[in-house]
ZADO-1210 file (C-alpha; in nm, 4 decimals, padded with zeros to 6 digits):
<atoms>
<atom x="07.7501" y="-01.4043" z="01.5081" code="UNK" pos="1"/>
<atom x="07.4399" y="-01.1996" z="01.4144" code="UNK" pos="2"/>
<atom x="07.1941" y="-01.3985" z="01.1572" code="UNK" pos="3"/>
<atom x="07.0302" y="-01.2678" z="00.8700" code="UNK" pos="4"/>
<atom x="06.7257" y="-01.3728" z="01.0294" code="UNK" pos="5"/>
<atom x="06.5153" y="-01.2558" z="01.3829" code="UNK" pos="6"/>
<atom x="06.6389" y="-01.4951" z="01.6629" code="UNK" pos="7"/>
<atom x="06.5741" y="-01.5352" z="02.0343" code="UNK" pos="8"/>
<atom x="06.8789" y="-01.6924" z="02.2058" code="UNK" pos="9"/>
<atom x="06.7927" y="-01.9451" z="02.4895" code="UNK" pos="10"/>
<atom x="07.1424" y="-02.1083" z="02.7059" code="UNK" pos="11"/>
<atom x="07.3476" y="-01.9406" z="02.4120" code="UNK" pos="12"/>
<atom x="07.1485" y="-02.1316" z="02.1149" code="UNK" pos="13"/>
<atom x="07.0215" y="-01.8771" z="01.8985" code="UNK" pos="14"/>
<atom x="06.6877" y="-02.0234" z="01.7628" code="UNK" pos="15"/>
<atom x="06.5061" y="-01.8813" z="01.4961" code="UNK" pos="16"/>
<atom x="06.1822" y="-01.6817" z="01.4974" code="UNK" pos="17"/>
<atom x="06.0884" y="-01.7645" z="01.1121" code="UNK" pos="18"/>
<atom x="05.7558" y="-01.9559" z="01.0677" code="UNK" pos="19"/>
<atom x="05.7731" y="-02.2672" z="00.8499" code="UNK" pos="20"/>
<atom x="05.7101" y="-02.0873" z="00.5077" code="UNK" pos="21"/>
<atom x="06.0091" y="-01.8372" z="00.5478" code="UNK" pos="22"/>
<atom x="06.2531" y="-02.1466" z="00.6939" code="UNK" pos="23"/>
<atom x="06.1546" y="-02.3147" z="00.3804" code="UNK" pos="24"/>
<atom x="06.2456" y="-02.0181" z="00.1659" code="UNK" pos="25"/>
<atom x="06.5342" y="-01.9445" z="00.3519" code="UNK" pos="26"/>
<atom x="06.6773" y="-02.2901" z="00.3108" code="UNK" pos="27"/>
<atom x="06.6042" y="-02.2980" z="-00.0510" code="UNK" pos="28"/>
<atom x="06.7849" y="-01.9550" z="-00.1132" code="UNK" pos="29"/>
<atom x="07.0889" y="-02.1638" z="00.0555" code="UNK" pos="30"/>
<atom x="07.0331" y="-02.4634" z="-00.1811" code="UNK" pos="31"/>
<atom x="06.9412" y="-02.2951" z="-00.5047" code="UNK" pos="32"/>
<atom x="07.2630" y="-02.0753" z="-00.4000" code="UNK" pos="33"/>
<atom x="07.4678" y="-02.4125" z="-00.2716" code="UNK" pos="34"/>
<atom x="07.6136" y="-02.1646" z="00.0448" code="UNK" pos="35"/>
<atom x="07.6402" y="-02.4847" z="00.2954" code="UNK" pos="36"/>
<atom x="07.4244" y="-02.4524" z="00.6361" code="UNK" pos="37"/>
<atom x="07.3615" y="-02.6752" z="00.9306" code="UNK" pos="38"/>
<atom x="07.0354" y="-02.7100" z="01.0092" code="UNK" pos="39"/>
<atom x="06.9489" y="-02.8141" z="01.3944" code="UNK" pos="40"/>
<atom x="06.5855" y="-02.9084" z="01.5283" code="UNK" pos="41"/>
<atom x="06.6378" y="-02.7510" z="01.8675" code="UNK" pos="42"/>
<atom x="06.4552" y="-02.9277" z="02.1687" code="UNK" pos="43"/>
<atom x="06.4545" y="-02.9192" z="02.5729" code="UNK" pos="44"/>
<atom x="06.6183" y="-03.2116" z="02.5963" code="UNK" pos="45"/>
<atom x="06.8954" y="-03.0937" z="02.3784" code="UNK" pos="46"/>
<atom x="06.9488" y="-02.8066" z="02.5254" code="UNK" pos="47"/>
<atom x="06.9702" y="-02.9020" z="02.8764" code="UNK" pos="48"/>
<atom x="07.2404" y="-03.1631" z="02.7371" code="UNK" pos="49"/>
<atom x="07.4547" y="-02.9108" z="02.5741" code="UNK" pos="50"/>
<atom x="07.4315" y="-02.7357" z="02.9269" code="UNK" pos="51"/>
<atom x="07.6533" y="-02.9857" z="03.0685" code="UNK" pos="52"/>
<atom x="07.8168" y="-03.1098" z="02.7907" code="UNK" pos="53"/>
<atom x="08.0507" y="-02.7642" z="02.6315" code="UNK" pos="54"/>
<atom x="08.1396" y="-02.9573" z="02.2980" code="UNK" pos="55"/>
<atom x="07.7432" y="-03.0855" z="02.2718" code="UNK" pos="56"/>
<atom x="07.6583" y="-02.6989" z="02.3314" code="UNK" pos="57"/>
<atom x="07.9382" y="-02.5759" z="02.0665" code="UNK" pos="58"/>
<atom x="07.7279" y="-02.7506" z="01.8118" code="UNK" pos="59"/>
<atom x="07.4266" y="-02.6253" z="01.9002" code="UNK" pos="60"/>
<atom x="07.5543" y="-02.2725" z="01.9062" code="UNK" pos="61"/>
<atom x="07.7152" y="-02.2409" z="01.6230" code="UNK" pos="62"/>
<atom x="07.4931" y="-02.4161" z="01.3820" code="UNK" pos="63"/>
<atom x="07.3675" y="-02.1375" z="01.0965" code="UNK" pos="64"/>
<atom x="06.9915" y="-02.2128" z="01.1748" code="UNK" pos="65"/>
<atom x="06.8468" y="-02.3711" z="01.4461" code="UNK" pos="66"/>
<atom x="06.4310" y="-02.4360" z="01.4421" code="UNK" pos="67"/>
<atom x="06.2030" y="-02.4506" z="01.7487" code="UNK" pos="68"/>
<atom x="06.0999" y="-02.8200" z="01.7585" code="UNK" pos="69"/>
<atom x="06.0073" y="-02.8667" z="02.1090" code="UNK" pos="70"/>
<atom x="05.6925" y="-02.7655" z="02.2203" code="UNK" pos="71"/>
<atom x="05.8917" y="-02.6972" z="02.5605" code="UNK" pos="72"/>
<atom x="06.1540" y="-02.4185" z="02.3355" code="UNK" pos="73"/>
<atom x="05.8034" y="-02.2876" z="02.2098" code="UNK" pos="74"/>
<atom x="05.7098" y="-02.1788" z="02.5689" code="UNK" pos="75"/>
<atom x="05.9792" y="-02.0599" z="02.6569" code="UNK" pos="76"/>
<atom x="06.0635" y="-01.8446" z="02.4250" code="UNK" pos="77"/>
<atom x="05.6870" y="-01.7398" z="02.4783" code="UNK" pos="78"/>
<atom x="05.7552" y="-01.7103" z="02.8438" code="UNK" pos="79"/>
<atom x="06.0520" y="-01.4940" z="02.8059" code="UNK" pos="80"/>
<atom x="05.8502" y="-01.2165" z="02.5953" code="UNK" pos="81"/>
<atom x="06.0365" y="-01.3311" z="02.2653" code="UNK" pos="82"/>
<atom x="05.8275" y="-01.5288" z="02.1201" code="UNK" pos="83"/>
<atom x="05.8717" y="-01.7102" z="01.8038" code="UNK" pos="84"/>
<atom x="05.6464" y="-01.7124" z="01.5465" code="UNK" pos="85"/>
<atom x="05.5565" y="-02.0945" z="01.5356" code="UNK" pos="86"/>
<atom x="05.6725" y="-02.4245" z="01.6049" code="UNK" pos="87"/>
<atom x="05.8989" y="-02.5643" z="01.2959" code="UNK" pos="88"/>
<atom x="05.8666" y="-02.9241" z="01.3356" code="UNK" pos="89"/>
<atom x="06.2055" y="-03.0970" z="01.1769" code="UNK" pos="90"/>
<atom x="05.9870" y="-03.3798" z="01.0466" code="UNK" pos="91"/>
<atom x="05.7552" y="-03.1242" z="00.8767" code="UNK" pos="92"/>
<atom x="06.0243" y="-02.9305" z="00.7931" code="UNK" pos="93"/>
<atom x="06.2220" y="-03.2591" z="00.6252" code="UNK" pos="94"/>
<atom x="05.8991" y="-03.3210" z="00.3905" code="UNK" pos="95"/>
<atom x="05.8081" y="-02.9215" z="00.3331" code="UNK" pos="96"/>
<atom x="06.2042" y="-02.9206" z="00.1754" code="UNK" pos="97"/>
<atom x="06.1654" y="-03.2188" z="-00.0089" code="UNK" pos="98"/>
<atom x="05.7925" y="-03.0974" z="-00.1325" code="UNK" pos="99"/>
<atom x="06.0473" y="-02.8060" z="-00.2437" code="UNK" pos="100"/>
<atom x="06.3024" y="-03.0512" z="-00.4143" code="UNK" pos="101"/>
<atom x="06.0381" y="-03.2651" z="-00.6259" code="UNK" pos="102"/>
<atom x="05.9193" y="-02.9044" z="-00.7703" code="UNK" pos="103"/>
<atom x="06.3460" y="-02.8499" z="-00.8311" code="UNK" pos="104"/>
<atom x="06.4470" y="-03.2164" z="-00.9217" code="UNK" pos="105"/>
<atom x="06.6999" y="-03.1413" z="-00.5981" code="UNK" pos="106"/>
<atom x="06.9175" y="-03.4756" z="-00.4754" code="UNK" pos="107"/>
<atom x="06.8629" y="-03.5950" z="-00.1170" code="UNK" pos="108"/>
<atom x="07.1550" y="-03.8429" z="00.0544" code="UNK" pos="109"/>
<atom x="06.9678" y="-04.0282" z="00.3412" code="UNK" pos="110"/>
<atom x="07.1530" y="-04.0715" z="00.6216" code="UNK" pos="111"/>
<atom x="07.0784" y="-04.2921" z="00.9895" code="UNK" pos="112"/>
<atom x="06.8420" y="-04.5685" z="01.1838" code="UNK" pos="113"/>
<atom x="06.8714" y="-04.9288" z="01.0296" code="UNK" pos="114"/>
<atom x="06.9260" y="-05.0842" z="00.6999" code="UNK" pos="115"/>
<atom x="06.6085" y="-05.1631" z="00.7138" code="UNK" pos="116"/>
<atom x="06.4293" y="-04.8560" z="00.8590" code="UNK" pos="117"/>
<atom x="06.6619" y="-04.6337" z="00.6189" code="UNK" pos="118"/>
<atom x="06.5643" y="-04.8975" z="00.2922" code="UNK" pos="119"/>
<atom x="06.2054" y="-04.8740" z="00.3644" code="UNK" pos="120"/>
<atom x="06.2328" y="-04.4775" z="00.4583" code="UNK" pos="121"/>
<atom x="06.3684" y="-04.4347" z="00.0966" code="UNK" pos="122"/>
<atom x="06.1270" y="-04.6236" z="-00.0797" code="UNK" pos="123"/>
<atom x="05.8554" y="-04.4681" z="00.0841" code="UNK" pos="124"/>
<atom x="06.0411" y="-04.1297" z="00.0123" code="UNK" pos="125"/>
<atom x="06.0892" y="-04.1869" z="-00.3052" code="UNK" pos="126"/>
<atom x="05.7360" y="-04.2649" z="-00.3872" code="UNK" pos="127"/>
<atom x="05.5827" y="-03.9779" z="-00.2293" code="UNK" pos="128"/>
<atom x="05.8319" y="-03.7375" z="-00.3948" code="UNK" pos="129"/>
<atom x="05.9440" y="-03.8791" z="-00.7204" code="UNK" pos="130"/>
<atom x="06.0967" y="-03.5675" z="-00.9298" code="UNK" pos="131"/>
<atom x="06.3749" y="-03.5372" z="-00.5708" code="UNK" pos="132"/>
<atom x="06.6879" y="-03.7611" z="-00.6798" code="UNK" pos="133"/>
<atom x="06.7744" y="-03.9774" z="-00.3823" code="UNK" pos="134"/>
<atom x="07.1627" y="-04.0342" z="-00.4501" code="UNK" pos="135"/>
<atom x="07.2786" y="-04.2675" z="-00.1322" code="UNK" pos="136"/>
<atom x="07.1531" y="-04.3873" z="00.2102" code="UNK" pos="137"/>
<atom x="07.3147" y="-04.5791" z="00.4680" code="UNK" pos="138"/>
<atom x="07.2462" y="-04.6713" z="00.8150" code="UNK" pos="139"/>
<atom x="07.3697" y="-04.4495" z="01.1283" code="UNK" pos="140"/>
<atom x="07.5354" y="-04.7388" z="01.2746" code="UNK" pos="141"/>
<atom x="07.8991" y="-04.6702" z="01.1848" code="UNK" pos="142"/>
<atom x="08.1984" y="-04.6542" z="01.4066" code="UNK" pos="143"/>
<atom x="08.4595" y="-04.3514" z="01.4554" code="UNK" pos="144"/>
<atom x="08.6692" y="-04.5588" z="01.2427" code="UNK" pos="145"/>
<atom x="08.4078" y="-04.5616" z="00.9220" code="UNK" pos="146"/>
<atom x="08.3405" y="-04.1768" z="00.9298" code="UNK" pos="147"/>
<atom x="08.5881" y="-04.1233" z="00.6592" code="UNK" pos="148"/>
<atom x="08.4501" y="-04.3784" z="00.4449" code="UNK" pos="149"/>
<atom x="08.0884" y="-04.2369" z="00.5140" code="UNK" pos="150"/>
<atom x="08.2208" y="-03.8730" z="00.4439" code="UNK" pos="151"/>
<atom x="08.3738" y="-03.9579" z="00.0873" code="UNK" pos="152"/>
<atom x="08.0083" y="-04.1755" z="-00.0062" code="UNK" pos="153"/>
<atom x="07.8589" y="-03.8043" z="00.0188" code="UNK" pos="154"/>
<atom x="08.0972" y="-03.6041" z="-00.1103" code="UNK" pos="155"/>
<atom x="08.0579" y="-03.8400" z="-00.4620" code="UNK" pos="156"/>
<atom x="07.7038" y="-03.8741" z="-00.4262" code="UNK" pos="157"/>
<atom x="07.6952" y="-03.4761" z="-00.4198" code="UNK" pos="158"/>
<atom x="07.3380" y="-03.4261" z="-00.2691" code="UNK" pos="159"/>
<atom x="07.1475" y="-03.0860" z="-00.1879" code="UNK" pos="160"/>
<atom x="07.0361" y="-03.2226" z="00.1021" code="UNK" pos="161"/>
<atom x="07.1564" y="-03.4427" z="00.3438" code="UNK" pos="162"/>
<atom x="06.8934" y="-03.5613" z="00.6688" code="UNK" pos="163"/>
<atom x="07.1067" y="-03.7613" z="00.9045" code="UNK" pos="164"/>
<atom x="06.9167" y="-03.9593" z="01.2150" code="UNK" pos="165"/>
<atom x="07.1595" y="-04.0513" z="01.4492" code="UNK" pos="166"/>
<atom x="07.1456" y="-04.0864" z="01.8597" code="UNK" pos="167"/>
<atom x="07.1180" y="-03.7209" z="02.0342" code="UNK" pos="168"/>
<atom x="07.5571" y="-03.7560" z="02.0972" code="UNK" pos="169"/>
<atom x="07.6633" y="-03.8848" z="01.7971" code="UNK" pos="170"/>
<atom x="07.4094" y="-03.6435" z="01.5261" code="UNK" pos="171"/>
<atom x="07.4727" y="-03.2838" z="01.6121" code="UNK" pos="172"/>
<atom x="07.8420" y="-03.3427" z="01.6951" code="UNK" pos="173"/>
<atom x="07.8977" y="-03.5597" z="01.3706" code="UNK" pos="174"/>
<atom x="07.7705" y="-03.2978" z="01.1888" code="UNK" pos="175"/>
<atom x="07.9585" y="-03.0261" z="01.3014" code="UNK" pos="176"/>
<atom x="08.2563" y="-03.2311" z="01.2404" code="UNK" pos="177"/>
<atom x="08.2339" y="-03.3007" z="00.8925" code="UNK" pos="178"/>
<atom x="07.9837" y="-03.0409" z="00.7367" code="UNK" pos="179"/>
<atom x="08.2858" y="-02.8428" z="00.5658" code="UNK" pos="180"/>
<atom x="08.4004" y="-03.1443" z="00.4211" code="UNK" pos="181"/>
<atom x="08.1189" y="-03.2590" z="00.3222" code="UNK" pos="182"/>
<atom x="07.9733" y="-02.9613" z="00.1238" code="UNK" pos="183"/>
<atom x="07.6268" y="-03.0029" z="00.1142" code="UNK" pos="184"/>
<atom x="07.3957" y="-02.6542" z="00.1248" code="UNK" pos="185"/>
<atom x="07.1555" y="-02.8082" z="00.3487" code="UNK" pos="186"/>
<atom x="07.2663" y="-03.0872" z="00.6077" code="UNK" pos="187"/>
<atom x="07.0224" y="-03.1389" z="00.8727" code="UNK" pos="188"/>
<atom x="06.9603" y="-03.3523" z="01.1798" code="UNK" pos="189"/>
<atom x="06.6123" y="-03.5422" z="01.1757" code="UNK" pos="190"/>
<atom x="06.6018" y="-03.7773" z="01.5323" code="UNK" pos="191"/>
<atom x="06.3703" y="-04.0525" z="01.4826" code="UNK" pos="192"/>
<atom x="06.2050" y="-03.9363" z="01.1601" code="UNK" pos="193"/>
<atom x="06.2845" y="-04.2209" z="00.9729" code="UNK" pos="194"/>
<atom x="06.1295" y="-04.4538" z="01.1947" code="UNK" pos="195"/>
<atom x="05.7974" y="-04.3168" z="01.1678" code="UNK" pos="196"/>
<atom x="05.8227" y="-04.2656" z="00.7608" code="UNK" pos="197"/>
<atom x="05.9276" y="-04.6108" z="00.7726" code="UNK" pos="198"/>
<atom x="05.6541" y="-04.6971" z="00.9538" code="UNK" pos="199"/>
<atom x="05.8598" y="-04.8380" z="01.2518" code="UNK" pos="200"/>
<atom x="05.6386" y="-04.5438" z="01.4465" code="UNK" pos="201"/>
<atom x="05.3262" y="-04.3469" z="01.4214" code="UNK" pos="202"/>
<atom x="05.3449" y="-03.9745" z="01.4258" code="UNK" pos="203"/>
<atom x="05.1229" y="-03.8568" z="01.7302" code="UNK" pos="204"/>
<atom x="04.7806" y="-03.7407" z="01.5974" code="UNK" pos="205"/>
<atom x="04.7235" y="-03.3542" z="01.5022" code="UNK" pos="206"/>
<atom x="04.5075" y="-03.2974" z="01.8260" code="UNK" pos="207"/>
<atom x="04.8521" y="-03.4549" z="02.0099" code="UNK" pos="208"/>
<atom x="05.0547" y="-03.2128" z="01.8410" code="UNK" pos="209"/>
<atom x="04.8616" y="-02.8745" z="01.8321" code="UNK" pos="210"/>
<atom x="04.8441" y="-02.9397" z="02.2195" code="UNK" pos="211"/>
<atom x="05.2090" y="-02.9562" z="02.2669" code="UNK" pos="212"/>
<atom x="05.1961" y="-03.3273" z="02.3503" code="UNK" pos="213"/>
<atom x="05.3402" y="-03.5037" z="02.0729" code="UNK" pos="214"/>
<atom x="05.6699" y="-03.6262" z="02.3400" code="UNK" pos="215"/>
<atom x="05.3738" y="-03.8098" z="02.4990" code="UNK" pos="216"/>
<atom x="05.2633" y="-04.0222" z="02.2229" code="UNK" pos="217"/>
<atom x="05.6077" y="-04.1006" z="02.1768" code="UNK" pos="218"/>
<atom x="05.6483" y="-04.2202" z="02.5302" code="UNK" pos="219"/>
<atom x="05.3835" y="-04.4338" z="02.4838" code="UNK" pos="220"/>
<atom x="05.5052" y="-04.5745" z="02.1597" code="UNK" pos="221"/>
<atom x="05.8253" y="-04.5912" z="02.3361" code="UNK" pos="222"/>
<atom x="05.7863" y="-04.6217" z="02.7423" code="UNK" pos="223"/>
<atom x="06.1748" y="-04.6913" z="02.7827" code="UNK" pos="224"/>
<atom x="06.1924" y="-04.3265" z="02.6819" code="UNK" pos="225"/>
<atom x="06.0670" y="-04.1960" z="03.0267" code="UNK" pos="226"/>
<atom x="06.3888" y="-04.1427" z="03.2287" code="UNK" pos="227"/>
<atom x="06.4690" y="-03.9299" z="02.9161" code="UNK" pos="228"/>
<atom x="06.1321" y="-03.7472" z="02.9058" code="UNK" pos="229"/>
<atom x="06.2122" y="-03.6408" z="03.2592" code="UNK" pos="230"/>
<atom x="06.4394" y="-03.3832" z="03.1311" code="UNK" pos="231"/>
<atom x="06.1255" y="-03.1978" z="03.0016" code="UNK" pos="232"/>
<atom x="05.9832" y="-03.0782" z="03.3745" code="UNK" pos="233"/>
<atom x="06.3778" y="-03.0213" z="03.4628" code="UNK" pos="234"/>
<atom x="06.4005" y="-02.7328" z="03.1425" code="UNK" pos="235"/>
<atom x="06.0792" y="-02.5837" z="03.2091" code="UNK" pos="236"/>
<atom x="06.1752" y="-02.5120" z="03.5959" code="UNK" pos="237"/>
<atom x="06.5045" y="-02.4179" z="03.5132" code="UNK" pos="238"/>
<atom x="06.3697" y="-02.1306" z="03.2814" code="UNK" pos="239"/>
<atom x="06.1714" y="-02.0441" z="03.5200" code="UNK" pos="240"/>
<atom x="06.4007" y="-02.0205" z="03.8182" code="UNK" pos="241"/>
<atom x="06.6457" y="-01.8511" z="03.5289" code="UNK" pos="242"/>
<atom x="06.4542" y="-01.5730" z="03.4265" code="UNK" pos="243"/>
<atom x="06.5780" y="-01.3384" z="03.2224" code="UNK" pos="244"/>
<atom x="06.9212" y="-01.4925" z="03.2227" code="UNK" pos="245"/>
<atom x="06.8023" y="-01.7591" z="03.0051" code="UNK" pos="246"/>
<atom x="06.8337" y="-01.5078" z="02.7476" code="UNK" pos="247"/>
<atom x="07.2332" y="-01.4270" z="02.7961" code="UNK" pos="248"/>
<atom x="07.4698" y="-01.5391" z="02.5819" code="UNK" pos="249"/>
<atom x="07.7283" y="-01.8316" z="02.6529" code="UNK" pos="250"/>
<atom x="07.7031" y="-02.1661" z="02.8117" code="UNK" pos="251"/>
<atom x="07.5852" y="-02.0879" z="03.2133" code="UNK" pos="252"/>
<atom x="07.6587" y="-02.3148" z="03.4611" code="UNK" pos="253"/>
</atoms>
């Protein structure tokens, strides 16, 4: 399906070439318009997991935007001689939309970690961007059996945007499952965001992340993250073995 933006398709996953400013105004077109879209903060690691995993990639590929995160989807893209025009960081991108909202008195429905890391992530929220309405939060730790419970909490609460920090299987998928039911213009995954707005983790330093090396601090915050972090050499030789086929659409082998 063609977007209404420039996009550079890596594996099938159409990410978009916009720079931060013109995902923000995109998204708040979609808001101020309430047309529902499904916002994903593409990365390596997620991509090489929706290469073996065909519902995972389903998600991925038919999200209606999809942001460079990674560093590693940054280069490549680079690499492949469609570059995009910056990394959009979804953790950036989370506060540049609700920057947007305090100017719009817009309603935001928090959604993932802990009680406590999602408690303290709203009152910090909240005090940094008082004019947003923050209508509901609840933790991500909910079985299959609770989604319909979790579903109808939003659907009342009737947010404009809905961040949702779940584990890699259970946020993109989730998502896809329920964003027509649950109706919100802008519904968007956020990883571990709310741990470091919480203050559960630092954000890497600027010099970490105009380098590229932000998934470094993080392993160091977090060194049980390295068998996960190995993924990240596995992409970057893959494109490169790939080669222009990195560019087809559909989910390769």
């Amino acid at each position: 399906m063609t977007k209404p933006f420039p996009t550079v398709s890596l594996y099938g996953v159409p990410f978009s070439k916009m720079d931060m400013q013109e995902t923000v105004d995109y998204l708040t077109k979609a808001i101020e318009e309430r047309t529902p879209h499904r916002v994903i903060t593409g990365n390596p690691i997620m991509l090489m997991v929706g290469l073996e995993n065909p519902i995972f990639h389903r998600a991925l590929a038919t999200a209606d935007l999809v942001v460079p995160d990674g560093s590693g989807v940054v280069w490549a893209a680079r690499r492949l001689n469609q570059p995009v025009k910056e990394r959009v960081a979804g953790f950036d991108l989370m506060h540049e939309l609700l920057k947007e909202g305090n100017v719009r008195g817009w309603s935001v429905y928090l959604l993932g970690a802990t009680s406590e890391v999602i408690e303290a992530a709203k009152e910090k929220l909240s005090a940094q961007f008082p004019k947003v309405r923050f209508v509901g939060c609840r933790d991500g730790y909910f079985k299959d059996s609770e989604d319909e419970e979790v579903v109808a909490a939003i659907r009342e609460a009737n947010p404009d945007m809905l961040f949702v920090a779940r584990s890699t299987m259970n946020q993109e998928p989730w998502i896809e499952k329920y964003q027509a039911r649950l109706g919100v213009p802008v519904v968007m995954g956020v990883g571990g965001s709310f741990d470091v707005v919480s203050g559960k983790l630092k954000r890497a330093p600027v010099l970490f992340r105009k380098a590229g090396m932000e998934w470094l601090y993080r392993l160091l915050q977090e060194p049980s993250r390295f068998v996960r972090m190995l993924v990240l050499p596995r992409f970057a030789l893959k494109v490169i073995k790939d080669g222009d086929k990195v560019l087809k659409a559909g989910n390769p082998s």
